[in-house]
Biopython code that builds the backbone (N, CA, C, O; Angstrom):
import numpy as np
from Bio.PDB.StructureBuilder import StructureBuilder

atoms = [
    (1, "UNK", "N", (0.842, -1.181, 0.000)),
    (1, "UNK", "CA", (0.000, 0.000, 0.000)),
    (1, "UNK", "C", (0.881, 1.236, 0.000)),
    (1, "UNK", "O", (2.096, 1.165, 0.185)),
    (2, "UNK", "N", (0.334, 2.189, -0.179)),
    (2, "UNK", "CA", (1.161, 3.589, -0.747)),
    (2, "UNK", "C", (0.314, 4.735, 0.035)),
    (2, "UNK", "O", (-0.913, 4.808, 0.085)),
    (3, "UNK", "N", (0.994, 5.366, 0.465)),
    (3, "UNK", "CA", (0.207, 6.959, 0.783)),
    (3, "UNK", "C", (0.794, 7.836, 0.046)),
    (3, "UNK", "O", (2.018, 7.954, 0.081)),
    (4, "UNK", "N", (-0.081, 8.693, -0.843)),
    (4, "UNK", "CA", (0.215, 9.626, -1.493)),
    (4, "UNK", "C", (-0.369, 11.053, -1.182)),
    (4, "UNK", "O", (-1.508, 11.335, -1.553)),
    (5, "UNK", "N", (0.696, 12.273, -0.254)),
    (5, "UNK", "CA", (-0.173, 13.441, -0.155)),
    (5, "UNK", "C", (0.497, 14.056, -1.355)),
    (5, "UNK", "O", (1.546, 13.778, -1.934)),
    (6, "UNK", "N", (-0.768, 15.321, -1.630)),
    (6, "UNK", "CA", (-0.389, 16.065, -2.359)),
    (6, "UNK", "C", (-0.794, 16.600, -1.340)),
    (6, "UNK", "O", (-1.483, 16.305, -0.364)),
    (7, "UNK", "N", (0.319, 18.321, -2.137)),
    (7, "UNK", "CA", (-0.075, 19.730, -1.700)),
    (7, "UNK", "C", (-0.086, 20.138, -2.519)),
    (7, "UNK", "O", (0.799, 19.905, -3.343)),
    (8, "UNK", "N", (-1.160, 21.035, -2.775)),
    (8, "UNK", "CA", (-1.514, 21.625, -3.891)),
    (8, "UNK", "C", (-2.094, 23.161, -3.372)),
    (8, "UNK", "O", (-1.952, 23.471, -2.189)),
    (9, "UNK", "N", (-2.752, 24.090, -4.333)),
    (9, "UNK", "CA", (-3.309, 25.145, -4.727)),
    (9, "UNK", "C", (-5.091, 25.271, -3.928)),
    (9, "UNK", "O", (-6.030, 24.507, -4.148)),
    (10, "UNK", "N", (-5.076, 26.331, -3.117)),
    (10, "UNK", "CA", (-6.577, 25.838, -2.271)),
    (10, "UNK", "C", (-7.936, 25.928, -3.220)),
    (10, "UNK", "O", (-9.030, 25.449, -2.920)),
    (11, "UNK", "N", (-7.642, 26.592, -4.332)),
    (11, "UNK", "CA", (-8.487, 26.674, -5.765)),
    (11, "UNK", "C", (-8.751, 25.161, -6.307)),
    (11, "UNK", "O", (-9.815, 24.735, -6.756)),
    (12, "UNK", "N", (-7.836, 24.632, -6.195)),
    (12, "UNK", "CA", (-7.860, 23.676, -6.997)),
    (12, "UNK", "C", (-8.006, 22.164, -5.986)),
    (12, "UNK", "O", (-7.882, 21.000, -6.367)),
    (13, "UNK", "N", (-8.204, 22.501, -5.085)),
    (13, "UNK", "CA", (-8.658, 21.182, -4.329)),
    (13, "UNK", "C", (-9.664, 20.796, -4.799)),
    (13, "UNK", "O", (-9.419, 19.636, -5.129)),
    (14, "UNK", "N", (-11.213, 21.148, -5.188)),
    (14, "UNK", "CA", (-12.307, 20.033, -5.121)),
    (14, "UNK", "C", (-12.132, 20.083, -6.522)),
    (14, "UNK", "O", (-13.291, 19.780, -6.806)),
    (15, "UNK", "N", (-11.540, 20.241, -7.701)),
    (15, "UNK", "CA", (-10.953, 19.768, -8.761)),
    (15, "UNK", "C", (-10.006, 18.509, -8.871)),
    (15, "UNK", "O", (-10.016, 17.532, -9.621)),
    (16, "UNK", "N", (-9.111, 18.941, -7.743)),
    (16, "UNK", "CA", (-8.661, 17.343, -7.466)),
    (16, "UNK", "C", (-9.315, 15.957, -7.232)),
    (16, "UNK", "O", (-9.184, 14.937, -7.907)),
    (17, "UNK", "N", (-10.326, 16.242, -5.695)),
    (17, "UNK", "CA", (-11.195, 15.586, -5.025)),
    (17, "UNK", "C", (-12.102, 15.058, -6.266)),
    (17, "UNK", "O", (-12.214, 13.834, -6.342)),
    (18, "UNK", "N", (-12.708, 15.783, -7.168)),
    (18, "UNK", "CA", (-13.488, 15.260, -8.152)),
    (18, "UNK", "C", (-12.874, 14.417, -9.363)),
    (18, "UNK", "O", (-13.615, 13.822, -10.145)),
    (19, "UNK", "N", (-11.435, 14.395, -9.481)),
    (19, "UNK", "CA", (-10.970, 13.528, -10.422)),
    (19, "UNK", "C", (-10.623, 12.367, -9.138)),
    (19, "UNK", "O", (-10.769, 11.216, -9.548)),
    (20, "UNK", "N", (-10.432, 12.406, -8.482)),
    (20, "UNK", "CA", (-10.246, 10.893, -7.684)),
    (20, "UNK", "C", (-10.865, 10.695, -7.428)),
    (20, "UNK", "O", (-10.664, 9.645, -6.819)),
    (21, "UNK", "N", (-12.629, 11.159, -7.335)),
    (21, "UNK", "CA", (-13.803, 10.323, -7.134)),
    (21, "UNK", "C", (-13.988, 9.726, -8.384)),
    (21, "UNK", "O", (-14.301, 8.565, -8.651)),
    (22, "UNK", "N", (-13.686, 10.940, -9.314)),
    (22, "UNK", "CA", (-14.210, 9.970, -11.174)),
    (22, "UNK", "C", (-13.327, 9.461, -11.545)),
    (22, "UNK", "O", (-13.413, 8.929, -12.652)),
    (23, "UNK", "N", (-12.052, 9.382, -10.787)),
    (23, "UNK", "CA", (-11.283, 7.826, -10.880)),
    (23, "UNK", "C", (-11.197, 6.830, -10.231)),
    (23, "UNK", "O", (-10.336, 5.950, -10.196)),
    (24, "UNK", "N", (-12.360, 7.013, -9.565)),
    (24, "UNK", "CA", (-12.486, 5.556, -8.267)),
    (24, "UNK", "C", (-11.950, 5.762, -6.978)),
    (24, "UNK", "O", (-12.240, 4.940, -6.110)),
    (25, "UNK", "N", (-11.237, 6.694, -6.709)),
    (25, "UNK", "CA", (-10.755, 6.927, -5.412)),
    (25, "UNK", "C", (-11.636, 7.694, -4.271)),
    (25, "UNK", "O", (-11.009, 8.607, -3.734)),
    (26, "UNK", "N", (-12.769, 7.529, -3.869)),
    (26, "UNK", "CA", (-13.481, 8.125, -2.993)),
    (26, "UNK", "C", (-12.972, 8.872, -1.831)),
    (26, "UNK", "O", (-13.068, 10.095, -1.730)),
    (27, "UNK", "N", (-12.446, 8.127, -0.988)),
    (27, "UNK", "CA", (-11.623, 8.175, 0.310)),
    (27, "UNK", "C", (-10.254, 9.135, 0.195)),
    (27, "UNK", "O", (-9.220, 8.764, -0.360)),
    (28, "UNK", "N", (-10.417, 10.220, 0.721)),
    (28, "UNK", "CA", (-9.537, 11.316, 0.599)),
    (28, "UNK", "C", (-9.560, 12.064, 2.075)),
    (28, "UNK", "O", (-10.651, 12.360, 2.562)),
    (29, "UNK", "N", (-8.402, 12.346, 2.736)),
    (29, "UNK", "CA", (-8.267, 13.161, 3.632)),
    (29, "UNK", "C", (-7.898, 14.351, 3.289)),
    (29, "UNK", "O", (-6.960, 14.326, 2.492)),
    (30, "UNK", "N", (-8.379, 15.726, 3.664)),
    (30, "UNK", "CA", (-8.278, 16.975, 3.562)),
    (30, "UNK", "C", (-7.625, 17.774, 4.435)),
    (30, "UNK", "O", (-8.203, 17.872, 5.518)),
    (31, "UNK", "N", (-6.239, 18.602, 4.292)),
    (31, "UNK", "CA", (-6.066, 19.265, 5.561)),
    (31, "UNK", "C", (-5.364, 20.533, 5.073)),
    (31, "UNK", "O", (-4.293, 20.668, 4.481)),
    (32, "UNK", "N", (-6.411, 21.562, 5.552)),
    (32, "UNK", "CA", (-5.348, 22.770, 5.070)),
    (32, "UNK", "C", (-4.293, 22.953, 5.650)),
    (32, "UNK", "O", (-4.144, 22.337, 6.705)),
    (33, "UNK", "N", (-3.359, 23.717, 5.251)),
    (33, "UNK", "CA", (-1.810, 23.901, 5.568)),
    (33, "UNK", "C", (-1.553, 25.221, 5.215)),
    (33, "UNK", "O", (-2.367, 25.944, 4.640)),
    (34, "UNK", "N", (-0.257, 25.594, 5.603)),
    (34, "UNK", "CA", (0.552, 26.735, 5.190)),
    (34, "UNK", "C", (2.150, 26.178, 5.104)),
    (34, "UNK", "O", (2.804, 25.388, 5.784)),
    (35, "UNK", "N", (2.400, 26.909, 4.052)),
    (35, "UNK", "CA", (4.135, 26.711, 3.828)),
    (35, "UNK", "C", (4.788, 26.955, 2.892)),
    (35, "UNK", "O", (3.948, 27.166, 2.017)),
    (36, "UNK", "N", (6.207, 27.131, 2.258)),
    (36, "UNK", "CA", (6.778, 27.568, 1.299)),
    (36, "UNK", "C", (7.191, 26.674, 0.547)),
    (36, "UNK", "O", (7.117, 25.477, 0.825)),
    (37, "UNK", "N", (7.748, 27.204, -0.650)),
    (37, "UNK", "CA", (8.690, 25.999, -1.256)),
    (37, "UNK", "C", (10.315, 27.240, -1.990)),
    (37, "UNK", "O", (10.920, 28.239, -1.603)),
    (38, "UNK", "N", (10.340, 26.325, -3.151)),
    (38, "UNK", "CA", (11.697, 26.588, -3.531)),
    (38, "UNK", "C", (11.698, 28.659, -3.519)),
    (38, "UNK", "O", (12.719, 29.338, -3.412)),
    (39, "UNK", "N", (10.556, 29.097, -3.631)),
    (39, "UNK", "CA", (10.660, 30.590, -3.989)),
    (39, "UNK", "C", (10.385, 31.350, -2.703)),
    (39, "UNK", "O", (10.351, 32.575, -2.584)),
    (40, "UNK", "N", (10.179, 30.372, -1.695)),
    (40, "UNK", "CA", (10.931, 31.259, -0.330)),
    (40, "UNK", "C", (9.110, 32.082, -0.089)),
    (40, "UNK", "O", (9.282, 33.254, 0.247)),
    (41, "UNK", "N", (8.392, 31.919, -0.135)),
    (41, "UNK", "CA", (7.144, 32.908, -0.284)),
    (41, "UNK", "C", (7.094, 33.782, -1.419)),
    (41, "UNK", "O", (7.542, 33.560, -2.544)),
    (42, "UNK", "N", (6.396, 34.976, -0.926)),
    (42, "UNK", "CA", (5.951, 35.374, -2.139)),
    (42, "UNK", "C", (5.762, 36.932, -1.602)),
    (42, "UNK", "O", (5.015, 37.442, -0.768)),
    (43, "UNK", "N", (6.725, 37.407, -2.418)),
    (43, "UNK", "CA", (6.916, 39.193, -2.279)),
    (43, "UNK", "C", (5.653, 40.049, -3.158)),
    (43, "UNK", "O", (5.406, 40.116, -4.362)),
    (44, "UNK", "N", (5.137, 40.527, -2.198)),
    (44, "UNK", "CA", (4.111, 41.835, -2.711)),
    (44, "UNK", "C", (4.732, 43.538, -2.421)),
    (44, "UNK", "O", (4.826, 44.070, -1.315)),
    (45, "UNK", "N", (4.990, 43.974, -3.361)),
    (45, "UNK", "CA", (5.560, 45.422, -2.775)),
    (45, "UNK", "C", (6.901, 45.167, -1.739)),
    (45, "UNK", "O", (7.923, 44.568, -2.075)),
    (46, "UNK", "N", (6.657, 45.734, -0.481)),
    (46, "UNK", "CA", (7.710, 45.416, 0.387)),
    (46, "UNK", "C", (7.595, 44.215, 1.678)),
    (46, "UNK", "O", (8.419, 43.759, 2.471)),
    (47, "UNK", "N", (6.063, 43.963, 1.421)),
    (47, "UNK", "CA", (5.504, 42.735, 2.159)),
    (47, "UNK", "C", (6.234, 41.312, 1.849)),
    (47, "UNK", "O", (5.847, 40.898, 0.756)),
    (48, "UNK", "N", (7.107, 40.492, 2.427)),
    (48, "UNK", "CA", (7.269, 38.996, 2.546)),
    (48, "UNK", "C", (6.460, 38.128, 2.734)),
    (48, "UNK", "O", (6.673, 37.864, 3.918)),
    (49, "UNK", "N", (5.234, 37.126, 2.231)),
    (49, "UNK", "CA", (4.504, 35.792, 2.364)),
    (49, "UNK", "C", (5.078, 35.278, 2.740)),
    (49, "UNK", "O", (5.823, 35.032, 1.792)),
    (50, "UNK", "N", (5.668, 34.492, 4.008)),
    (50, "UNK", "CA", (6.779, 33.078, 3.627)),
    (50, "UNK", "C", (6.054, 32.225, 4.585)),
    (50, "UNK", "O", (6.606, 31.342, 5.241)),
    (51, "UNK", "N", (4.657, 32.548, 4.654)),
    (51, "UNK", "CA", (3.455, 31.143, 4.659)),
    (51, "UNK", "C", (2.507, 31.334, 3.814)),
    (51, "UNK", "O", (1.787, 32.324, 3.943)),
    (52, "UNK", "N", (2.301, 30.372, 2.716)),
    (52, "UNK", "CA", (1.053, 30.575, 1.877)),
    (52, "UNK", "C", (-0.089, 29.783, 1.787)),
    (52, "UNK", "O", (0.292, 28.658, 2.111)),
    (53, "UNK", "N", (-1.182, 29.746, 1.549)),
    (53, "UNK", "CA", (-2.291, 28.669, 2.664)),
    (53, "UNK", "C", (-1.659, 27.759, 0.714)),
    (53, "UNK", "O", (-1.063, 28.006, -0.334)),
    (54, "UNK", "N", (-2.453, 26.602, 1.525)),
    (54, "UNK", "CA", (-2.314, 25.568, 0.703)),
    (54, "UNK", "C", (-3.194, 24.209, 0.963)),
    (54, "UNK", "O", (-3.537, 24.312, 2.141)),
    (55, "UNK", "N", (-3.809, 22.796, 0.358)),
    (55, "UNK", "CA", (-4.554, 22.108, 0.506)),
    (55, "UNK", "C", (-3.363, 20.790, 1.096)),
    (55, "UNK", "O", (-2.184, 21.075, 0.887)),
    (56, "UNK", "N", (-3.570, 19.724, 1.638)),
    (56, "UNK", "CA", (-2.923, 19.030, 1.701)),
    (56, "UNK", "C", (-4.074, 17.474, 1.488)),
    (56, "UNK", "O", (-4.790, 16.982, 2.361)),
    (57, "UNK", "N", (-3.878, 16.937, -0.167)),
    (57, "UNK", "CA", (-5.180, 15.770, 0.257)),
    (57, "UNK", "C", (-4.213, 14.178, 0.635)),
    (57, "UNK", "O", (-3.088, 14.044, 0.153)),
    (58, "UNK", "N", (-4.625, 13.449, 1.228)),
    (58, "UNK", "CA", (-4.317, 12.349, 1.632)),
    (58, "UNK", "C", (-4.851, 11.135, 1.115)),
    (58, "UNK", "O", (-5.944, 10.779, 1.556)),
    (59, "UNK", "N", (-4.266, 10.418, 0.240)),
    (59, "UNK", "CA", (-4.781, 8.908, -0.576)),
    (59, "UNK", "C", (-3.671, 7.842, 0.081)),
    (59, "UNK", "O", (-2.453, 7.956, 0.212)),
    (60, "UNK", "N", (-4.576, 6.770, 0.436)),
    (60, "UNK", "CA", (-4.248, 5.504, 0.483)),
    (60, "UNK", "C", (-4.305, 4.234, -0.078)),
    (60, "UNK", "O", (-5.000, 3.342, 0.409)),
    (61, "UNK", "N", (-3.672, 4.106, -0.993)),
    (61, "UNK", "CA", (-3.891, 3.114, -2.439)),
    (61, "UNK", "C", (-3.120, 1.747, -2.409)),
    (61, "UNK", "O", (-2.297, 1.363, -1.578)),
    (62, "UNK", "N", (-3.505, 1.231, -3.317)),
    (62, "UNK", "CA", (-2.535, -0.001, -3.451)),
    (62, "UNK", "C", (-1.579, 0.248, -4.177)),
    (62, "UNK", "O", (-1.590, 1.199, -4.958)),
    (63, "UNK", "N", (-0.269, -0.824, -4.001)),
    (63, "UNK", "CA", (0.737, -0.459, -4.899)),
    (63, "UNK", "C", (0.282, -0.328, -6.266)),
    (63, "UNK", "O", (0.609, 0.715, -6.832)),
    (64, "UNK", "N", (-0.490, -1.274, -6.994)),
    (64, "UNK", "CA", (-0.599, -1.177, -8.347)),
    (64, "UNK", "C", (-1.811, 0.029, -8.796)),
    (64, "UNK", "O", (-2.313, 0.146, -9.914)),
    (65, "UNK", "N", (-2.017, 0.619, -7.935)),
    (65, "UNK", "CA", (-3.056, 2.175, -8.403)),
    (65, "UNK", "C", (-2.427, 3.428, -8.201)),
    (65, "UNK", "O", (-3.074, 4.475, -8.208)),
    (66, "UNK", "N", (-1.077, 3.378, -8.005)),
    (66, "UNK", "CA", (-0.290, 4.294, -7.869)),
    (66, "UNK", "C", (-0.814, 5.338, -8.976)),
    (66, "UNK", "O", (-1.578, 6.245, -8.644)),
    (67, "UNK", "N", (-0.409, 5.189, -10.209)),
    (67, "UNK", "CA", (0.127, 5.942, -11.277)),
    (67, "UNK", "C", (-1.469, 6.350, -11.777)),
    (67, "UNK", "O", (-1.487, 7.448, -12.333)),
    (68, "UNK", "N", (-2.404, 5.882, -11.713)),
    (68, "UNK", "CA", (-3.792, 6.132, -11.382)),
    (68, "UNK", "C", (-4.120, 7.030, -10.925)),
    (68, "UNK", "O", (-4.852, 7.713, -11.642)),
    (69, "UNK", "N", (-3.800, 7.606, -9.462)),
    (69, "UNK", "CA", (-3.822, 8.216, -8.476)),
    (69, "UNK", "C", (-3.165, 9.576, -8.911)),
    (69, "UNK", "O", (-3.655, 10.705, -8.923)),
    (70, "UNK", "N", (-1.946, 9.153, -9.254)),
    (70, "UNK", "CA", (-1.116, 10.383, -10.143)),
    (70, "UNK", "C", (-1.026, 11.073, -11.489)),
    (70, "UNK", "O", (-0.261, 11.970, -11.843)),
    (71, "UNK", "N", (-2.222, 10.291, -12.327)),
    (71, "UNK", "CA", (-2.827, 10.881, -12.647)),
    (71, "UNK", "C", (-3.794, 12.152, -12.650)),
    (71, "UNK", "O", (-3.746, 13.283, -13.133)),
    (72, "UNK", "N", (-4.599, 11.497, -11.960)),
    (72, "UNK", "CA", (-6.127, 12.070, -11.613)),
    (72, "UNK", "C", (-5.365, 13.383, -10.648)),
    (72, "UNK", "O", (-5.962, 14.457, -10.714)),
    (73, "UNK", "N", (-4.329, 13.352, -9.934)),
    (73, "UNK", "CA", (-3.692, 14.732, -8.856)),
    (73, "UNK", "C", (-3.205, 15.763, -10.201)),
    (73, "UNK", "O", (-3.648, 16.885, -10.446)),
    (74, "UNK", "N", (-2.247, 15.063, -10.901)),
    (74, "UNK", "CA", (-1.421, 15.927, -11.880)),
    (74, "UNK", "C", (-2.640, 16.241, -12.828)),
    (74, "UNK", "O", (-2.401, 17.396, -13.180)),
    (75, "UNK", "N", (-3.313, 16.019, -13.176)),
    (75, "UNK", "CA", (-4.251, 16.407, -14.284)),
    (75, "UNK", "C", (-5.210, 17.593, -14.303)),
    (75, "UNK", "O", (-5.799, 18.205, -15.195)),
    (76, "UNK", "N", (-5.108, 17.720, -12.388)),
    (76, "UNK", "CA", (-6.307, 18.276, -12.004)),
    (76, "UNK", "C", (-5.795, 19.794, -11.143)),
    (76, "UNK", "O", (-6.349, 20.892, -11.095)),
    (77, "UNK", "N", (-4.348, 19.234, -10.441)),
    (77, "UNK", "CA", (-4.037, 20.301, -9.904)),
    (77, "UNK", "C", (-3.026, 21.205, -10.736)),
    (77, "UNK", "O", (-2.450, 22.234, -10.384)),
    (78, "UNK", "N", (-2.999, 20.784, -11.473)),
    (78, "UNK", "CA", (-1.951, 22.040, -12.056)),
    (78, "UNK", "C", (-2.666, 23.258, -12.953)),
    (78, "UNK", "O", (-3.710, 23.191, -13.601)),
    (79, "UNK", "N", (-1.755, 24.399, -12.775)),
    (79, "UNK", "CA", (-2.742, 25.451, -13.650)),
    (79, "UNK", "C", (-2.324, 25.080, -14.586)),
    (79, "UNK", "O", (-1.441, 24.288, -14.914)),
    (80, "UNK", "N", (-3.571, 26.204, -15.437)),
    (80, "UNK", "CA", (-3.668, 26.145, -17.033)),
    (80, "UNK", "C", (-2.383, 26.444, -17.695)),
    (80, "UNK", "O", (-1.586, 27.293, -17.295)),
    (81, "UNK", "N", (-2.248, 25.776, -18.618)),
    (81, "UNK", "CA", (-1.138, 25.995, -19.956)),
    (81, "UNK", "C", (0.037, 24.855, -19.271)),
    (81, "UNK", "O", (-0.140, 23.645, -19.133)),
    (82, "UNK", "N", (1.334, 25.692, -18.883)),
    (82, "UNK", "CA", (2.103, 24.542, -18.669)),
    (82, "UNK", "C", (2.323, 24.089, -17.067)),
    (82, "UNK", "O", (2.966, 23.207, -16.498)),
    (83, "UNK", "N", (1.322, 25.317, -16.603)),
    (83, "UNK", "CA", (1.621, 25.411, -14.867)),
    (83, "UNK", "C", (2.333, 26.528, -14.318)),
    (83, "UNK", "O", (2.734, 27.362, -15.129)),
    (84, "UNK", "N", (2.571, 26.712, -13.089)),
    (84, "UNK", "CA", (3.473, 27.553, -12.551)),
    (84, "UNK", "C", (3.552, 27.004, -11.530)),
    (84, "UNK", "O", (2.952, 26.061, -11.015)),
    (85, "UNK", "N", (4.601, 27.857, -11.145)),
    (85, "UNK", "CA", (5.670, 28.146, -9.466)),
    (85, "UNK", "C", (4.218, 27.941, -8.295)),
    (85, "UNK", "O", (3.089, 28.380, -8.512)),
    (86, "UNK", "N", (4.686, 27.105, -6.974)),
    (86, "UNK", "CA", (3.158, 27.072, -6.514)),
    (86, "UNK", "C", (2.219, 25.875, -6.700)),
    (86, "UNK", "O", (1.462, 25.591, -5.773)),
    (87, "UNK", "N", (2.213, 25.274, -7.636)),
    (87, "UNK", "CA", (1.200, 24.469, -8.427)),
    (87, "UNK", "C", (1.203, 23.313, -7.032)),
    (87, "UNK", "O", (0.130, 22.941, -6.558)),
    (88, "UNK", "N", (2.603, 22.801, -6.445)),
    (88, "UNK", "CA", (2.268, 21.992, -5.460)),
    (88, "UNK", "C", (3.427, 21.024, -5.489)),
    (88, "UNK", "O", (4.329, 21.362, -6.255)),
    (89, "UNK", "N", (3.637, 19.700, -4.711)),
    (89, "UNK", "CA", (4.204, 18.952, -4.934)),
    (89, "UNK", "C", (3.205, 17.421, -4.290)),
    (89, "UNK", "O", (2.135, 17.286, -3.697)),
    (90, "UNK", "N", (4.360, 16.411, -4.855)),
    (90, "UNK", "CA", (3.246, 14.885, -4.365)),
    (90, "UNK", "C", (4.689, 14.151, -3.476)),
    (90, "UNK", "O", (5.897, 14.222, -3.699)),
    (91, "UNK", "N", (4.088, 13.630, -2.677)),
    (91, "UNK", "CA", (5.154, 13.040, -1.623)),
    (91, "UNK", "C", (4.297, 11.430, -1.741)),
    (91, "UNK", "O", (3.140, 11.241, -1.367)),
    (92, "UNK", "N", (5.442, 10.131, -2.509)),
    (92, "UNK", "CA", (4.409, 8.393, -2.137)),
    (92, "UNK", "C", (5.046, 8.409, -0.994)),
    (92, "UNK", "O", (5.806, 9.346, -0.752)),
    (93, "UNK", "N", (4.856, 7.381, -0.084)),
    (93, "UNK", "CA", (5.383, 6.728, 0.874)),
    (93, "UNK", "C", (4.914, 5.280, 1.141)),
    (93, "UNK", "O", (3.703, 5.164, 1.334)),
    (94, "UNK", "N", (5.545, 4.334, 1.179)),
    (94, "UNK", "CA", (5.343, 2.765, 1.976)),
    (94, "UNK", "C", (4.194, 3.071, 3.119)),
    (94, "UNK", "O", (4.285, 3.961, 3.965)),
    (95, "UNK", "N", (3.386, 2.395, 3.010)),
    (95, "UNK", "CA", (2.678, 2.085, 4.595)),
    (95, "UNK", "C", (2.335, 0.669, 4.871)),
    (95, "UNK", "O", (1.968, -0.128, 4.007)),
    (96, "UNK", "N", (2.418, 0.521, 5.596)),
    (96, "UNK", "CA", (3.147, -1.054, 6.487)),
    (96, "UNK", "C", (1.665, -1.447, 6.699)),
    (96, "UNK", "O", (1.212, -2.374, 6.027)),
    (97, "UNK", "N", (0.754, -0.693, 7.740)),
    (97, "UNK", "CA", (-0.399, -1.247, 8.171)),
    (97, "UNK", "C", (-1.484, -0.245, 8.081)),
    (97, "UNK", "O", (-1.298, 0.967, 7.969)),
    (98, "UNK", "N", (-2.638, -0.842, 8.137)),
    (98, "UNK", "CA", (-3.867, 0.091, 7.969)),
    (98, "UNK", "C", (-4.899, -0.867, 8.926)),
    (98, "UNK", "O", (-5.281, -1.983, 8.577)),
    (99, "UNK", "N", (-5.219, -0.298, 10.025)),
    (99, "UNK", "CA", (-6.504, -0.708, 11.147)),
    (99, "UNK", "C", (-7.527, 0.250, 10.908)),
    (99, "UNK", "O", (-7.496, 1.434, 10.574)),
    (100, "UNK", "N", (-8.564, -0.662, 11.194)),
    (100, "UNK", "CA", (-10.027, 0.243, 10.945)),
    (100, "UNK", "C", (-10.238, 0.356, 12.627)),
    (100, "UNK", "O", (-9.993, -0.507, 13.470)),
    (101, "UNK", "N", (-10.745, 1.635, 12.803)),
    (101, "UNK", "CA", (-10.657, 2.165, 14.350)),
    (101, "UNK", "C", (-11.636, 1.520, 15.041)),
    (101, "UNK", "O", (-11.350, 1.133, 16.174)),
    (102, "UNK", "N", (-12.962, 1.275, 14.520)),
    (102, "UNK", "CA", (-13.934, 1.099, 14.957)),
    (102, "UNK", "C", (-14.579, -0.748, 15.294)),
    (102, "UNK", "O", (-15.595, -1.070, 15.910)),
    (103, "UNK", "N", (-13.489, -1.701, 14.590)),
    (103, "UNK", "CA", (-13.203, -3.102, 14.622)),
    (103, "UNK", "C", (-12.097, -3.917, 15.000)),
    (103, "UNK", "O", (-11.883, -5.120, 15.154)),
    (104, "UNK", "N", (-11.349, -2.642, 15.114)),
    (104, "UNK", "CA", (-9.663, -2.809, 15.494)),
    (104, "UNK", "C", (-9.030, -3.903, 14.240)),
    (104, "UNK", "O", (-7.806, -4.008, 14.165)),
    (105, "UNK", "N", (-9.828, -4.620, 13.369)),
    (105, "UNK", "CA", (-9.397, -4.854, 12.352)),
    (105, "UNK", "C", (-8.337, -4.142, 11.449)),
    (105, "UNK", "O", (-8.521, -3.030, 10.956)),
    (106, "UNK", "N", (-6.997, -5.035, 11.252)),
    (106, "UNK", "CA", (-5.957, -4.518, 10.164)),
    (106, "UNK", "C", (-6.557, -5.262, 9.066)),
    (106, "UNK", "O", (-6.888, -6.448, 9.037)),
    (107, "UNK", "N", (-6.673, -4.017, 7.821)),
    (107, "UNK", "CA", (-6.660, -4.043, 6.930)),
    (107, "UNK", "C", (-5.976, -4.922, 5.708)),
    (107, "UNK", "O", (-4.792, -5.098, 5.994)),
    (108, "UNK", "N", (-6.212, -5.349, 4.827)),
    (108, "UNK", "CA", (-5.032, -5.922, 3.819)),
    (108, "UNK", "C", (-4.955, -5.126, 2.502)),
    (108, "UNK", "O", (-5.658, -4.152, 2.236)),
    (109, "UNK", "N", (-4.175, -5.574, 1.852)),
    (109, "UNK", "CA", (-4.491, -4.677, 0.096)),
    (109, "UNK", "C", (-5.235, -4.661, -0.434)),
    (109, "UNK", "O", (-5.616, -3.565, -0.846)),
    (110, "UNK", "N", (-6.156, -6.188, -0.889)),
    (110, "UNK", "CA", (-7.097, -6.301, -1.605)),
    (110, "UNK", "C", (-8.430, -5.198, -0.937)),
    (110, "UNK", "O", (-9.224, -4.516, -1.585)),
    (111, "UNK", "N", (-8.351, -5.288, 0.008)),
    (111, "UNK", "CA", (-9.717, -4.667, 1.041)),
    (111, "UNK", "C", (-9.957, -3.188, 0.225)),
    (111, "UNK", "O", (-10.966, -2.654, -0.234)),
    (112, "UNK", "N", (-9.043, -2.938, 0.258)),
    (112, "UNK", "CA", (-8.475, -0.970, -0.262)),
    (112, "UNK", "C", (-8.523, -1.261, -2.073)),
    (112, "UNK", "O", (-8.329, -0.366, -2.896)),
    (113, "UNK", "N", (-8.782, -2.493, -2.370)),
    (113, "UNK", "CA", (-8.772, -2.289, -3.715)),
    (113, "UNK", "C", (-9.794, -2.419, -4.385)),
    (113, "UNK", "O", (-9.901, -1.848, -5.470)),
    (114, "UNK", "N", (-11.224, -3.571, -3.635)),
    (114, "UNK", "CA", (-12.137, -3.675, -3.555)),
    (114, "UNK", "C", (-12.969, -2.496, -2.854)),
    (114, "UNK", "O", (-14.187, -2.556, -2.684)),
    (115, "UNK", "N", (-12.101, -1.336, -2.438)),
    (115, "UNK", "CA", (-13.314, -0.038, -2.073)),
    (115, "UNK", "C", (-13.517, 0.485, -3.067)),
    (115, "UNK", "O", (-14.712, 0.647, -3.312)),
    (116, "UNK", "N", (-12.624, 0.944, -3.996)),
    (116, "UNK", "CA", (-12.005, 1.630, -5.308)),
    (116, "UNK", "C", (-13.679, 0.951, -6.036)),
    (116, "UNK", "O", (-14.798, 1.460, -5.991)),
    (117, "UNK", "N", (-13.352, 0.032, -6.474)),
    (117, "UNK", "CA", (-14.796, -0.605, -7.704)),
    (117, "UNK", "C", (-16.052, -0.442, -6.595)),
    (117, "UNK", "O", (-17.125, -0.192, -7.144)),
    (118, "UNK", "N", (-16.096, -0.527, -5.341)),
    (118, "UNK", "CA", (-17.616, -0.497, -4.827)),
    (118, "UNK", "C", (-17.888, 0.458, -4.248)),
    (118, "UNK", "O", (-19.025, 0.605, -3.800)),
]
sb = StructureBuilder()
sb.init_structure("model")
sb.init_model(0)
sb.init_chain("A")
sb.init_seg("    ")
for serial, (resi, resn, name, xyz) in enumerate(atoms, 1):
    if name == "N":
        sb.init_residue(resn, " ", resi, " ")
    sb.init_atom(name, np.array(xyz, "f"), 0.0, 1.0, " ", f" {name:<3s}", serial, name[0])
structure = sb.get_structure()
């Protein structure tokens, strides 16, 4: 299994959210954020930004729906034409285990792959 956050653009979150529902991915965690990247914030006049709000969504996939997933993020969050500075970044990561809180049941792969089609 894979966790994939993006951070992205707060415009462009339920643009995201709606290509990973119309790609099968329902299950999305949402968390706004603030933070910079390579351009340090963002100069207005003599004003410094160097927190800028931002979306942070959270997917938990199987290994083989990766590129699926990264799709439906890259397709959706980037601006128009070729993009810009800002647009966001995607962080995968390994995840070892997944328990459902409410059964104390751990999860397996197939379980998370069979949510995707139902």
């Amino acid at each position: 299994m894979l966790m994939i956050r993006a951070i992205i653009r707060p415009a462009k979150a339920q643009d995201v959210m709606q290509g990973l529902l119309d790609a099968g991915y329902p299950a999305v965690t949402k968390i706004p954020v603030v933070g910079r990247g390579k351009q340090r914030g963002l100069k207005v006049g003599d004003v410094i930004y160097d927190e800028l709000p931002k979306e942070m969504l959270v997917v938990v996939v199987p290994d083989a729906d990766k590129e699926f997933v990264l799709d439906a993020i890259l397709m959706n969050a980037k601006s128009e034409g070729d993009g810009k500075f800002g647009d966001g970044k995607i962080f995968v990561s390994k995840v070892e285990e997944v328990y459902t809180i409410s059964s104390g049941i751990k999860e397996e792969e197939p379980v998370l792959a069979e949510s995707k089609e139902g």
